[in-house]
N, CA, C and O of each residue as an XYZ file, in Angstrom:
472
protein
N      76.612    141.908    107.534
C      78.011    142.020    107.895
C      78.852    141.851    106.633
O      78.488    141.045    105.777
N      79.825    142.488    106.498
C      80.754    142.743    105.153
C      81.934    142.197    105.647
O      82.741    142.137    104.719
N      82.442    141.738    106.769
C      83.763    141.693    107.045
C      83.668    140.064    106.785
O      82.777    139.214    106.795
N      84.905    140.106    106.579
C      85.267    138.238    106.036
C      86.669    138.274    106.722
O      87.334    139.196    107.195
N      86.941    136.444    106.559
C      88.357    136.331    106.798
C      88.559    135.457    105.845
O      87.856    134.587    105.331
N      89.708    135.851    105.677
C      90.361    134.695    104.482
C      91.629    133.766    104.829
O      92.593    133.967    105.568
N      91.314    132.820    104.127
C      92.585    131.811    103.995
C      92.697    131.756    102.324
O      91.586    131.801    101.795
N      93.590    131.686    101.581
C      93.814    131.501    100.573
C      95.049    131.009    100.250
O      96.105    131.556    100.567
N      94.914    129.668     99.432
C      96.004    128.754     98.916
C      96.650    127.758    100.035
O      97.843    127.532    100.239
N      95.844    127.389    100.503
C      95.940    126.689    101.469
C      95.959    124.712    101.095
O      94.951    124.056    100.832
N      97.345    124.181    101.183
C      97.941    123.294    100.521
C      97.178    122.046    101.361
O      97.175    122.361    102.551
N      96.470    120.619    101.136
C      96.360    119.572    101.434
C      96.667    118.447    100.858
O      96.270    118.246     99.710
N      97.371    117.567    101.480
C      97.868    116.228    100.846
C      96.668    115.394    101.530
O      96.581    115.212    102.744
N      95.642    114.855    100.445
C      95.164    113.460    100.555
C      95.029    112.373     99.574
O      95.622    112.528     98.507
N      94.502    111.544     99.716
C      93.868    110.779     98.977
C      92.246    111.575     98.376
O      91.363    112.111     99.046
N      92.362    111.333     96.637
C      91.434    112.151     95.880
C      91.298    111.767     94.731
O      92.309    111.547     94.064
N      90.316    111.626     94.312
C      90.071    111.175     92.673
C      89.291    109.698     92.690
O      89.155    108.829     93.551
N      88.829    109.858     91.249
C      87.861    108.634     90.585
C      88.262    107.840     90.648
O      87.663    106.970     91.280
N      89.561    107.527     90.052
C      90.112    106.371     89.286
C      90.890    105.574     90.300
O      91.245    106.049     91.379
N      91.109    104.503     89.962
C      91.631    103.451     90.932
C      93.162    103.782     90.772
O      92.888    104.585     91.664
N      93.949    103.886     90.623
C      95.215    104.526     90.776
C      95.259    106.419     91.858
O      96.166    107.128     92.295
N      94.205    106.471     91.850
C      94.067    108.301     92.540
C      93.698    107.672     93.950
O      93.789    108.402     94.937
N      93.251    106.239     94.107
C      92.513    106.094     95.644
C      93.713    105.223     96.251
O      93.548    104.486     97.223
N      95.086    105.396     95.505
C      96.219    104.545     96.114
C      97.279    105.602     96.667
O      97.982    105.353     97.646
N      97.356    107.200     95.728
C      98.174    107.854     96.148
C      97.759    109.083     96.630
O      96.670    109.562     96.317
N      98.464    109.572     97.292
C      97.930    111.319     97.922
C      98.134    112.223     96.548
O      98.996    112.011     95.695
N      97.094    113.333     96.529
C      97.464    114.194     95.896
C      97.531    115.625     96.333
O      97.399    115.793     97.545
N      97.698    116.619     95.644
C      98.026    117.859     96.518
C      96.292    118.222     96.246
O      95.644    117.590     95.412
N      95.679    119.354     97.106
C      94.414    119.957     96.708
C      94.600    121.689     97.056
O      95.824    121.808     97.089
N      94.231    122.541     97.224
C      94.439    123.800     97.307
C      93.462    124.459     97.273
O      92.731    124.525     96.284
N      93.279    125.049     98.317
C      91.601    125.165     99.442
C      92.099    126.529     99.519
O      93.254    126.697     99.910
N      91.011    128.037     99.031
C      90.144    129.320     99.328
C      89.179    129.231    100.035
O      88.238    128.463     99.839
N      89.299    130.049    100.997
C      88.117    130.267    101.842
C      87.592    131.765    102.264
O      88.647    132.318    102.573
N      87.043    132.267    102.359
C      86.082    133.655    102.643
C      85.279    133.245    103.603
O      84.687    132.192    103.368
N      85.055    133.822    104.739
C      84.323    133.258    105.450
C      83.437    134.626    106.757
O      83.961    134.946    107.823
N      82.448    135.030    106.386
C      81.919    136.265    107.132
C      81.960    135.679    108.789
O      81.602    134.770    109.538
N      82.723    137.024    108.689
C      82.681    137.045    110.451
C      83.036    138.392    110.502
O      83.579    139.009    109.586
N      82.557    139.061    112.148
C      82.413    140.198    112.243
C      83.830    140.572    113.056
O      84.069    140.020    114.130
N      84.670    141.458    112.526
C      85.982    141.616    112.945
C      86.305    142.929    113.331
O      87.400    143.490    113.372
N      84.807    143.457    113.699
C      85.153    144.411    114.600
C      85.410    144.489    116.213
O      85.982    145.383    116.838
N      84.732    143.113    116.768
C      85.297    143.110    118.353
C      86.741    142.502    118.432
O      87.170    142.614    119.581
N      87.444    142.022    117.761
C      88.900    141.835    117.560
C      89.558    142.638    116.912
O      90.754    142.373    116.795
N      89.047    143.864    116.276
C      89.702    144.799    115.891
C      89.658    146.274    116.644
O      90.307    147.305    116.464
N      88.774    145.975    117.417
C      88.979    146.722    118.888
C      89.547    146.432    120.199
O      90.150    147.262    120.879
N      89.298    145.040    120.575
C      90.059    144.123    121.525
C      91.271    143.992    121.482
O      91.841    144.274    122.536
N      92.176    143.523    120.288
C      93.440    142.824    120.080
C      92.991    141.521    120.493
O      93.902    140.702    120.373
N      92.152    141.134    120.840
C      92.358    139.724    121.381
C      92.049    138.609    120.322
O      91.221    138.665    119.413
N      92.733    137.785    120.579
C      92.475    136.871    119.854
C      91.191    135.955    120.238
O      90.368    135.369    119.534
N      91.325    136.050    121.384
C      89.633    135.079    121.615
C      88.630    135.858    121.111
O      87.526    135.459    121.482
N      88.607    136.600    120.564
C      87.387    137.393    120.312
C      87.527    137.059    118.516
O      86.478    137.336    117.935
N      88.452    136.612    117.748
C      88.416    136.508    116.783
C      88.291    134.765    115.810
O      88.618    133.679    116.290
N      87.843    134.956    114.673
C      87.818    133.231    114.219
C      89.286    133.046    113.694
O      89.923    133.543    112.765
N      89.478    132.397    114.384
C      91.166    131.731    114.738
C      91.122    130.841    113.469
O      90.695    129.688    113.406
N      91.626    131.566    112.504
C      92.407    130.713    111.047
C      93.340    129.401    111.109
O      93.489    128.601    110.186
N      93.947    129.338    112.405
C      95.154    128.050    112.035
C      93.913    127.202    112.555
O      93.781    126.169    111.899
N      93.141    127.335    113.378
C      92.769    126.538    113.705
C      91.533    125.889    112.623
O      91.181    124.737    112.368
N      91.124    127.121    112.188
C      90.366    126.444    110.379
C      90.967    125.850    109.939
O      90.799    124.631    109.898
N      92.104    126.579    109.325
C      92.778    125.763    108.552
C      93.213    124.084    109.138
O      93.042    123.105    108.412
N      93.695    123.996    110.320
C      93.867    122.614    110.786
C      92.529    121.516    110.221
O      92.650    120.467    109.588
N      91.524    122.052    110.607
C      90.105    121.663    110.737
C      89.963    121.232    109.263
O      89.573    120.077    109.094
N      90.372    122.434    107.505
C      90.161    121.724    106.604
C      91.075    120.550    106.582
O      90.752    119.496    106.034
N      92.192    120.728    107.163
C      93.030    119.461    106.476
C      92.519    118.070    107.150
O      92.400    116.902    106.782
N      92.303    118.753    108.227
C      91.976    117.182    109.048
C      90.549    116.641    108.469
O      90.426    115.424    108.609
N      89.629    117.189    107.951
C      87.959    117.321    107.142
C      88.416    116.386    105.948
O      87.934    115.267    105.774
N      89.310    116.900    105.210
C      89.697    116.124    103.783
C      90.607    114.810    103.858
O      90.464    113.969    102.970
N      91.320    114.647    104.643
C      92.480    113.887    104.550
C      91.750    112.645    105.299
O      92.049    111.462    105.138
N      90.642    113.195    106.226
C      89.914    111.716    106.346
C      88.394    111.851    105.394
O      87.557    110.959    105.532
N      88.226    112.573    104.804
C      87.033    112.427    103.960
C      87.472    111.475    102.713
O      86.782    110.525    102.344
N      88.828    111.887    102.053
C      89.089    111.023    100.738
C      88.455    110.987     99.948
O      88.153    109.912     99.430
N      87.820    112.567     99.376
C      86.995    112.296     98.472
C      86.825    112.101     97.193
O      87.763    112.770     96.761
N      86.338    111.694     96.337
C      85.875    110.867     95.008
C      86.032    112.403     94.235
O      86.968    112.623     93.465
N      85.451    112.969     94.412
C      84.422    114.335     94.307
C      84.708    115.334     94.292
O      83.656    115.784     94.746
N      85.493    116.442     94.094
C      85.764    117.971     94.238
C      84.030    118.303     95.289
O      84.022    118.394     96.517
N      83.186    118.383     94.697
C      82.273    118.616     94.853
C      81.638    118.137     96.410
O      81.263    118.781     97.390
N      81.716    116.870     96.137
C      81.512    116.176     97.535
C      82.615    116.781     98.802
O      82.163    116.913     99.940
N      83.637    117.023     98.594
C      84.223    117.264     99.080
C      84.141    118.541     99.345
O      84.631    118.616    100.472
N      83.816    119.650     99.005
C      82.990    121.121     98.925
C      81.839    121.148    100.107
O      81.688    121.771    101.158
N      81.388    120.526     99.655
C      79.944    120.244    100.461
C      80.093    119.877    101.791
O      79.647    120.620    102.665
N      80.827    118.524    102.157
C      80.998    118.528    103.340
C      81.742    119.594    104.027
O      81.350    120.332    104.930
N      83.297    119.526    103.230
C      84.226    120.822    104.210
C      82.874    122.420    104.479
O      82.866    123.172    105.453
N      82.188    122.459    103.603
C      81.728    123.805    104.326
C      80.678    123.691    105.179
O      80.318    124.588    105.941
N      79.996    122.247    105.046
C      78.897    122.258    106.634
C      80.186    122.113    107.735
O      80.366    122.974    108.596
N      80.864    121.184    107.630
C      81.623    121.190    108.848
C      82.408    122.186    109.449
O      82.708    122.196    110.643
N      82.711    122.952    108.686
C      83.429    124.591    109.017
C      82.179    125.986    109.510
O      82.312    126.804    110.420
N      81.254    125.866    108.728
C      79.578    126.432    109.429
C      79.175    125.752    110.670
O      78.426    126.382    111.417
N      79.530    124.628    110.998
C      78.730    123.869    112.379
C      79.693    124.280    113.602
O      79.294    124.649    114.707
N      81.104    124.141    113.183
C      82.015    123.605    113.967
C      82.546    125.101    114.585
O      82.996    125.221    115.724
N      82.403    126.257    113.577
C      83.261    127.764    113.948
C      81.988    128.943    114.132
O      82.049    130.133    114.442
N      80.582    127.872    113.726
C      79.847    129.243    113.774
C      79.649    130.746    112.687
O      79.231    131.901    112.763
N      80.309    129.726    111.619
C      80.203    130.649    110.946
C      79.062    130.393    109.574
O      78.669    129.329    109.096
N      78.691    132.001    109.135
C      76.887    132.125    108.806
C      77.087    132.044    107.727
O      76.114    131.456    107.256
N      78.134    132.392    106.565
C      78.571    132.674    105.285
C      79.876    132.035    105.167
O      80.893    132.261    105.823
N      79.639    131.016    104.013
C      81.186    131.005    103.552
C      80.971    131.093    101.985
O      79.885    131.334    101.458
N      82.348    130.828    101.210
C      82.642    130.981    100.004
C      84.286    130.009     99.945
O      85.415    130.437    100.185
N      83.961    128.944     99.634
C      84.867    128.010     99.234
C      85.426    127.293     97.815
O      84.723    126.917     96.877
N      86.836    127.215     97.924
C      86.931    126.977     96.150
C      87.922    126.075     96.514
O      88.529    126.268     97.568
N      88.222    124.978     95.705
C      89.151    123.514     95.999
C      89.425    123.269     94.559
O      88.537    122.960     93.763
N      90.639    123.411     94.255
C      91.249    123.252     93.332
C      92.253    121.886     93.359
O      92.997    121.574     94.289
N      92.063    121.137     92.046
C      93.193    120.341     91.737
C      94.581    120.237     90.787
O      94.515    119.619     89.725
N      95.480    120.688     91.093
C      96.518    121.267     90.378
C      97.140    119.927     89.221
O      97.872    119.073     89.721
N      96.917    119.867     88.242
C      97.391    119.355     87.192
C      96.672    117.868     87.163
O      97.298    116.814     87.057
N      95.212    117.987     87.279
C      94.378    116.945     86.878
C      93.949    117.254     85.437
O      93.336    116.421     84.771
N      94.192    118.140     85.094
C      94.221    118.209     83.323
C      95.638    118.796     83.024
O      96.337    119.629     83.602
N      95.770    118.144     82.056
C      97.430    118.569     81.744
C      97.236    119.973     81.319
O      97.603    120.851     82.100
N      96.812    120.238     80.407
C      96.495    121.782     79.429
C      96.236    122.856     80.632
O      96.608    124.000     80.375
N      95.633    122.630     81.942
C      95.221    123.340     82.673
C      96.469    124.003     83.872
O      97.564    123.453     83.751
N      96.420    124.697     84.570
C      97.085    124.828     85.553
C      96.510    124.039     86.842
O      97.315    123.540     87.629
N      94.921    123.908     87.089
C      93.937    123.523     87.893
C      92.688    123.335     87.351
O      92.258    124.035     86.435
N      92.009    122.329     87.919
C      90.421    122.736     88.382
C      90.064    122.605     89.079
O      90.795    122.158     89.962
N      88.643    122.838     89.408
C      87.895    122.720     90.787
C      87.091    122.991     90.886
O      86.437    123.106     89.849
N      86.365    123.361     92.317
C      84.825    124.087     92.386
C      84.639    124.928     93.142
O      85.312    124.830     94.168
N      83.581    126.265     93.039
C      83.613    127.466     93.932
C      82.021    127.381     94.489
O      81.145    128.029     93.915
N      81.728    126.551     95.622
C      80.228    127.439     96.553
C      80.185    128.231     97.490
O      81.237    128.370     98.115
N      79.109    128.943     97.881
C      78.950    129.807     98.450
C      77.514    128.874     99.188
O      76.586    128.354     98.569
N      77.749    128.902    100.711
C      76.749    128.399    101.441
C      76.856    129.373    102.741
O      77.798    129.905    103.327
N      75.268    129.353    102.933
C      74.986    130.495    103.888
C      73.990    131.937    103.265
O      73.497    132.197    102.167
N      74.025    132.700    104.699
C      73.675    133.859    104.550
C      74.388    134.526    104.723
O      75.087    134.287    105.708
N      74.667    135.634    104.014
C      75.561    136.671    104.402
C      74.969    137.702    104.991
O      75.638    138.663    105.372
């Protein structure tokens, strides 16, 4: 299957980071997602039950991170995409979590996996 859905730039306020000053305040994070699903019976239907309902992903990452609090870009990678594979059924993803001005010189960093089969 080739068809995906996307969310991209998708804003979360939690608690994040190493350092003991990062586990006192929220920071912003900024979550990509790709995620194979087959969008041809909702693109024949119109229906929405027939399709993977994005707000409701998206709800799902924020609510995943904001109680995960993670240490970790990484850790935090890892879990959000089993729990988004268990929870929506979905076989393929491709996730990237960026932290916007954890290096000054940078605009962001972060991390990009790909878990699943496509």
């Amino acid at each position: 299957m080739a068809d995906t859905v996307l969310i991209e730039g998708l804003v979360v306020e939690t608690v994040v980071g190493v350092y003991d000053w990062e586990r006192e305040v929220t920071q912003n994070l900024v979550i990509d997602l790709e995620m194979a699903w087959d969008n041809k019976v909702p693109g024949t239907t119109d229906d929405v039950a027939d399709a993977l309902d994005y707000a409701a992903v998206s709800a799902r990452v924020e609510s995943c991170l904001q109680a995960l609090k993670p240490k970790l870009l990484e850790y935090g990678a890892e879990v959000l995409a089993q729990t988004l594979r268990d929870e929506f059924g979905i076989e393929w993803l491709r996730l990237a979590i960026r932290k916007p001005g954890a290096v000054p010189a940078a605009q962001s960093v972060g991390v990009r996996i790909e878990r699943g089969v496509r």
